[in-house]
N, C-alpha and C positions, 0 to 999 in steps of 0.2 A: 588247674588251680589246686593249691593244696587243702590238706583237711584243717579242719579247727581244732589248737592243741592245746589243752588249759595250762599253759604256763606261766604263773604271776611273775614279775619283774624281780629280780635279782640283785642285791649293789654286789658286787665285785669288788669294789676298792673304796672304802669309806673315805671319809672326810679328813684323817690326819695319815694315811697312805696304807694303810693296813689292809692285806690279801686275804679275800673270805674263799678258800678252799672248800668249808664245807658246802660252802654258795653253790660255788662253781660245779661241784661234783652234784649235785642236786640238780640243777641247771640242768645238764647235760643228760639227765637220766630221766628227769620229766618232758621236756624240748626232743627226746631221741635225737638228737646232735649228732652220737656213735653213729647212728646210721647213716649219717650224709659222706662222712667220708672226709672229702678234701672239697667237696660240691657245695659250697655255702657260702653264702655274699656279707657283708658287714655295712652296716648304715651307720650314719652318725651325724648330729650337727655339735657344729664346734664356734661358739660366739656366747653373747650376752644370754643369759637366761630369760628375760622377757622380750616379746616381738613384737610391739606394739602398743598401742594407745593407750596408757594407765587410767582407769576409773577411779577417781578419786571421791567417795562420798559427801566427804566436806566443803566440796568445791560444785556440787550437781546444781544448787540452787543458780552461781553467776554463772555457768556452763551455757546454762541451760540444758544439760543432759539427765537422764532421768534414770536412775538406779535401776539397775539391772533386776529384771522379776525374777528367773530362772539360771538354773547352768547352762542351756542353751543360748543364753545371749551372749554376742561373740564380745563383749568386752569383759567377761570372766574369763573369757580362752586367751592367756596373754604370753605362755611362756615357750619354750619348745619345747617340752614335754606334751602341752597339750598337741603339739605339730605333728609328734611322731605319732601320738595315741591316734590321730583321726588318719593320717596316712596310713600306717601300718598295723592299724589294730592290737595296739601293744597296753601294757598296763601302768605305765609310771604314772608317780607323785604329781600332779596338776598343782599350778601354783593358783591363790585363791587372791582377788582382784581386791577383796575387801582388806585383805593385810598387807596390800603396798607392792613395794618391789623391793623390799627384803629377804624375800624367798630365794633359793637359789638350790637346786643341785648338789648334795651331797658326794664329791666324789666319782666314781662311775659304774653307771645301775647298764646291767644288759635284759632284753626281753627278748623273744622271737616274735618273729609277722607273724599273722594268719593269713593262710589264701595266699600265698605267694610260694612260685616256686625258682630257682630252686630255693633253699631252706636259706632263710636272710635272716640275719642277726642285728636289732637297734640297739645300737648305746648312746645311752641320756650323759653325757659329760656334764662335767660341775659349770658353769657358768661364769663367764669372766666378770659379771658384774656383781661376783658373788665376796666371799675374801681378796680372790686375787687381785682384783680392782687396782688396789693400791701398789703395786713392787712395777707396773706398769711406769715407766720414765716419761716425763711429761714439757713439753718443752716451757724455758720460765719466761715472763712477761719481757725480760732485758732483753732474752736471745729473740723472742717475737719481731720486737720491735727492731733488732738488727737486720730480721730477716727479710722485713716489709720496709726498709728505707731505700728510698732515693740509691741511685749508684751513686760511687763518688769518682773523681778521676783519678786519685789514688787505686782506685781498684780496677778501675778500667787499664789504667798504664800497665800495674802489673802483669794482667790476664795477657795482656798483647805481647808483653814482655817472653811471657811463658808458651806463648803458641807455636806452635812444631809447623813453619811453613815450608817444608818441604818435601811431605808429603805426596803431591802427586806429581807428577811426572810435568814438565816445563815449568811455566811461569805459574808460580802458584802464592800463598799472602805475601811473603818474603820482597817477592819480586811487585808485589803492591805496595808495601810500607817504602821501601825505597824509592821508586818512582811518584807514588800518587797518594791523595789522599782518600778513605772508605766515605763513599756516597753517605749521608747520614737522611735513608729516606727509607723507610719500611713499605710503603704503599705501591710502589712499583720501581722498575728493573728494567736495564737491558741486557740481552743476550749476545754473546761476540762467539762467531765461529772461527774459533782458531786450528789452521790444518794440521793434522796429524802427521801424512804423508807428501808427496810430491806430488803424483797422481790423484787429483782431486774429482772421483767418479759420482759418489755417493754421500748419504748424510751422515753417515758412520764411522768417514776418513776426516772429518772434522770433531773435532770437541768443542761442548757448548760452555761456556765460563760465565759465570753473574756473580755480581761483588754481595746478591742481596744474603744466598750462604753464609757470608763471610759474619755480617752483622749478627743475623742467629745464631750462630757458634761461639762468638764472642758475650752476647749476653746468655748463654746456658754458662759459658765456662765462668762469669764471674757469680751465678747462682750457685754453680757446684763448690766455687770457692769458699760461699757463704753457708754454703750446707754442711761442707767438710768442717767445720769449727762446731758444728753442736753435736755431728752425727753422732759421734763418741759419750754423748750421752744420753742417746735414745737407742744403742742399738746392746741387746743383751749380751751379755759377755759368752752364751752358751752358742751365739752364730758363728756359722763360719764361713757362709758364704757369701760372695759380693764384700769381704773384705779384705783388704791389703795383708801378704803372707798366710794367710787362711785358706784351703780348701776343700770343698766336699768331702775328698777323700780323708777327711780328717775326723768325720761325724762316721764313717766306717772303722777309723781304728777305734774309736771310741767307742765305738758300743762291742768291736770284739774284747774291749778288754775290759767292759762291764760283764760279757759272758763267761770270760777266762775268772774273774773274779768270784760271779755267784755261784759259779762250777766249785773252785776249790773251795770257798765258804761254807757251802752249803745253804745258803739264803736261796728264798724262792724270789723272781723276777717277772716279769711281765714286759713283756717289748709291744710298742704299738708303731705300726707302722703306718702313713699317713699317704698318698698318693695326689698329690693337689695337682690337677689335669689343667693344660696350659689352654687360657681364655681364648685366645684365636683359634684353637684345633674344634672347639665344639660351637662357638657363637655361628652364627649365619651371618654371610657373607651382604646377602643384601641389609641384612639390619645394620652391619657396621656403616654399611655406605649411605644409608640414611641418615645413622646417628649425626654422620659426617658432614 
């Protein structure tokens, strides 16, 4: 374990985007940082600034909940500042229960752990329930109500209209819309083994075919239909991925020509770079099959 390093909590980047330099060089010389090297881990959480149950004074009596005696009782501990301070021994801004959930994160404060090796670095990020709340796109009562009606057959015809039935290899929708019509039964299915080959040895020279596919594909494709009509105003003009002529590689050229930029300028810059680790690679495998 590491030693205990008196280092108080630092903002780095205040609240209208201004870089604290002398911060940072302070930081680094109290924290001994130099010394790690390139050996050092970065923490952070990134969401709403309170995690929990708000104590409301005014409301204790029809509650029935009873005012908090101490800073020990856990319904003063509400924000994530208080999260990192008990995890990592760190020293930020605690928000206080008794003034609401107007508190919020200034910006972004870094502190070092104690006791932890190697040398890991917490940043308290500004809080989305904070200013930014609002530039958030919210979907409106009309589009709601578009989104939760009844199909119509108007929509159905089209989505069938639009469906690519040729796709696998023999008889596939195509070859159903012309001859038959789709079973209209979610609950159960039959299976038809249709031979691949001539040689009929194994389970594997035949293909198994169910029309019940068919109905699921068609109700996602008319939900994507309906989702395509709002997406455009929930989705932020700075994404680029998972959008049509958009791609990753697009948020690479971008930020090289933010660097080409504060290069010739002379402006100082800050890059933060995010690594959001993919939910199946780290959940447990029996817990999803339970979930399930």
């Amino acid at each position: 374990m590491g030693t205990t390093v008196d280092c108080r909590a630092t903002q780095l980047i205040d609240g209208d985007g201004g870089f604290n330099n002398i911060g940072l060089d302070n930081f680094i010389k109290t924290s001994n940082m130099a010394s790690c090297g390139l050996s050092y881990a970065v923490v952070a959480i990134m969401g709403p600034q309170s995690g929990g149950p708000q104590f409301d004074p005014c409301n204790c009596d029809q509650s029935g909940m009873e005012p908090p005696d101490d800073k020990t009782d856990p319904r003063t501990k509400l924000g994530k500042s208080t999260l990192l301070n008990h995890l990592f021994q760190t020293s930020f801004n605690e928000m206080d229960a008794l003034k609401g959930r107007s508190q919020t994160t200034k910006g972004i404060w870094i502190g070092k752990c104690t006791g932890i090796e190697p040398c890991t670095i917490a940043m308290d990020l500004e809080g989305t329930d904070g200013r930014e709340r609002g530039e958030f796109a919210e979907v409106s009562f009309e589009d709601n109500l578009y989104l939760s009606a009844p199909f119509s057959l108007d929509e159905i015809d089209v989505s069938l209209a639009n469906c690519d039935g040729k796709k696998r290899p023999g008889p596939d929708v195509s070859f159903v819309f012309q001859c038959y019509s789709l079973p209209c039964n979610f609950a159960s299915f039959s299976v038809t083994l249709i031979p691949k080959v001539d040689s009929l040895l194994m389970i594997s020279d035949f293909r198994l075919i169910s029309l019940l596919g068919s109905l699921y594909k068609l109700v996602a494709k008319v939900l994507a239909g309906r989702l395509a009509s709002v997406m455009n105003k929930l989705i932020s003009r700075n994404q680029s991925t998972f959008i049509k002529d958009l791609h990753l590689v697009d948020v690479v050229v971008a930020v090289n020509e933010i660097i080409d930029l504060t290069k010739k300028s002379g402006q100082e810059c800050l890059i933060f770079k995010v690594y959001f680790e993919k939910t199946y690679d780290s959940v447990s495998c029996r817990f999803l099959e339970y979930m399930m």
